[in-house]
C-alpha positions in Angstrom: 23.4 -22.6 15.6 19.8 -23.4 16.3 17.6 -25.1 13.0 15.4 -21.3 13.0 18.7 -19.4 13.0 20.1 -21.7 9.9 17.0 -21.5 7.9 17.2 -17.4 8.4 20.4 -17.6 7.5 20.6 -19.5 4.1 17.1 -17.5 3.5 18.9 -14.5 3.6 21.6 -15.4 1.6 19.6 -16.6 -1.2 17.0 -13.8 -1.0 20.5 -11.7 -1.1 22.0 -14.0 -4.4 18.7 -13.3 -6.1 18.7 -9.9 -5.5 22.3 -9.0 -6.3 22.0 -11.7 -9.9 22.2 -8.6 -12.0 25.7 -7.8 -10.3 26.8 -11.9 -10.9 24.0 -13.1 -14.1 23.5 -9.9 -16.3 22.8 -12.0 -19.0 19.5 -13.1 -17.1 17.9 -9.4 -17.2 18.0 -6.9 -14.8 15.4 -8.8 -11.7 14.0 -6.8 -9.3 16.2 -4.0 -8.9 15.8 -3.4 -12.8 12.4 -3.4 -12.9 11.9 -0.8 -9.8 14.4 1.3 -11.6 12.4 1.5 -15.1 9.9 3.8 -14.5 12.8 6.2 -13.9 14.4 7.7 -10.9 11.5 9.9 -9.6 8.6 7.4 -10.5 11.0 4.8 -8.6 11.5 6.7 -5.4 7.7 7.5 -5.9 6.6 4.0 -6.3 9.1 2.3 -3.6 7.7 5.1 -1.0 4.2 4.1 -1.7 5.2 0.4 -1.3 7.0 1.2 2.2 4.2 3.2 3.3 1.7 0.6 2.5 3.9 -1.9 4.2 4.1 0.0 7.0 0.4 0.2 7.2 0.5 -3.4 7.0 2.5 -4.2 10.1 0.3 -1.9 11.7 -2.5 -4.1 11.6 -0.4 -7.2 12.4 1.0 -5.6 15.2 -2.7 -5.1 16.7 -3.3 -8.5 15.6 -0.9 -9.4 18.7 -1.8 -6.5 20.8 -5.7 -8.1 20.8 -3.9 -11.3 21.3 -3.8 -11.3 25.4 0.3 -11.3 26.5 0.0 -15.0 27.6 -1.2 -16.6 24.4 1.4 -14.3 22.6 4.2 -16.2 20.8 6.0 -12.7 19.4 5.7 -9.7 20.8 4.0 -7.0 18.6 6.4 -5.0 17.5 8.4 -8.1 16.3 6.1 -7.3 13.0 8.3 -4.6 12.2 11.4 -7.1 11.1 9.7 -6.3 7.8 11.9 -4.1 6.6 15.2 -5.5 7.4 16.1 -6.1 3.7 17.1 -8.7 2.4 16.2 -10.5 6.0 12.7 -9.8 5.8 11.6 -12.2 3.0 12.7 -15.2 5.1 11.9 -13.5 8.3 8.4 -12.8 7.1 7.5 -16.7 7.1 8.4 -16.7 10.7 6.1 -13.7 11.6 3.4 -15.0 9.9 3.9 -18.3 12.2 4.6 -16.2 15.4 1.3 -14.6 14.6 -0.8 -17.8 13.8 0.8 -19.6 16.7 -0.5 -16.5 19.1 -4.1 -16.6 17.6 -4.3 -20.6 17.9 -3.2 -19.8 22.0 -5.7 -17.3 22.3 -8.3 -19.4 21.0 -11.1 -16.8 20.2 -10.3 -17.6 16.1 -11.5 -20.9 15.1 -8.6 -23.4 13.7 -9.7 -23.5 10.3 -9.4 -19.6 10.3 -6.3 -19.3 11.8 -5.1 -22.4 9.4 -6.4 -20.1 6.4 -4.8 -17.1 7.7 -1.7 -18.6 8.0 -1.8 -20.5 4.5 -2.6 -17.3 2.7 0.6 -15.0 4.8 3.0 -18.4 4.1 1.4 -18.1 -0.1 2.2 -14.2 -0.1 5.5 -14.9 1.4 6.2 -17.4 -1.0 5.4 -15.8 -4.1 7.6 -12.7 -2.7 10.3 -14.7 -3.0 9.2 -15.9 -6.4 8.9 -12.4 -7.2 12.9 -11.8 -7.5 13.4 -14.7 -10.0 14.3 -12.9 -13.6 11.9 -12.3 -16.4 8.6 -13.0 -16.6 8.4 -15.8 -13.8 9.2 -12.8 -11.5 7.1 -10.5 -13.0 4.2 -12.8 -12.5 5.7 -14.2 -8.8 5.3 -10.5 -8.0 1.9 -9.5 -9.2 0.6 -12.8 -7.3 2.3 -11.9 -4.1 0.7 -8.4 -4.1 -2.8 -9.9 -4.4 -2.3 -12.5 -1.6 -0.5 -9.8 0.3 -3.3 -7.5 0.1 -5.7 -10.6 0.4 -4.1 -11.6 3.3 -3.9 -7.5 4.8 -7.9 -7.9 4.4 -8.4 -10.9 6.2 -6.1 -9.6 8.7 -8.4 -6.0 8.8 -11.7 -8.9 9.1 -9.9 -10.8 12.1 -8.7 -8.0 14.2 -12.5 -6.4 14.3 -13.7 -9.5 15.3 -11.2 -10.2 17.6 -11.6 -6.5 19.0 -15.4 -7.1 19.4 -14.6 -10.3 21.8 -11.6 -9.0 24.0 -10.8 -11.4 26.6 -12.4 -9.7 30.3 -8.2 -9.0 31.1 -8.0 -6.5 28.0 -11.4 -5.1 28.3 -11.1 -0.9 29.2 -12.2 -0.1 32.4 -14.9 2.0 32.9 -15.0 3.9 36.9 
């Protein structure tokens, strides 16, 4: 087993203890699952729609991240992004997208390295506190209103650097005109 394929692995099963400690910790509160159920079941399905959708949107604009990215400085291809919703593997997984991204804007080299640095810090922050956000009580109340303000911090930068990198596509990715 490589190192990246144990580090996904023991992510995922720790992502997968916190998430099931209800189930194996009751008297720890409810976590995550809890607090997505207390609105009720309609303002649950409601709210856990509008979070999929948005996330959705989101690997949307990471995914044209790469497509601006020309196929030889690539490190992932761009519908790798989508490993986002493979729960419970997607909160370890996401660390390795926001890398795989980084790592293809550093090759391309249109994005200075303090940028891409910045971008990268802020996805590794948001995936971070996601993480954070599944420990009980308040701790993971607070883990997960953080990591929706870097995420959505993070979404904006990404929404800054793709029109930028749009406005400077390489000459190979440039439409042709007859």
């Amino acid at each position: 087993m490589t190192a990246t394929a144990a580090v996904k692995t023991a992510g995922t099963v720790l992502v997968t203890a916190l998430l099931t400690q209800p189930l194996w910790a009751p008297g720890w509160g409810s976590g995550v699952l809890g607090e997505a159920a207390a609105p009720g079941l309609p303002g649950a399905v409601a709210a856990v729609a509008v979070f999929f959708g948005l996330v959705a949107l989101y690997c949307r604009s990471l995914q044209r991240t790469l497509h601006l990215v020309p196929p030889e400085a690539r490190t992932a291809a761009p519908r790798s992004v989508w490993w986002m919703f493979a729960i419970p593997y997607n909160f370890t997984e996401d660390f390795f997208i926001v890398r795989a991204v980084a790592a293809s804007l550093a090759a391309d080299g249109r994005t200075a390295p303090a940028a891409v640095r910045r971008w990268k810090a802020l996805g590794y922050a948001w995936c971070g506190l996601q993480i954070a956000s599944l420990l009980p009580g308040a701790v993971g109340r607070a883990g997960a209103a953080a990591a929706l303000l870097m995420w959505a911090a993070h979404w904006a930068v990404t929404a800054r650097l793709n029109r930028r990198l749009a406005a400077r596509r390489p000459a190979a990715l440039q439409p042709r005109t007859p």
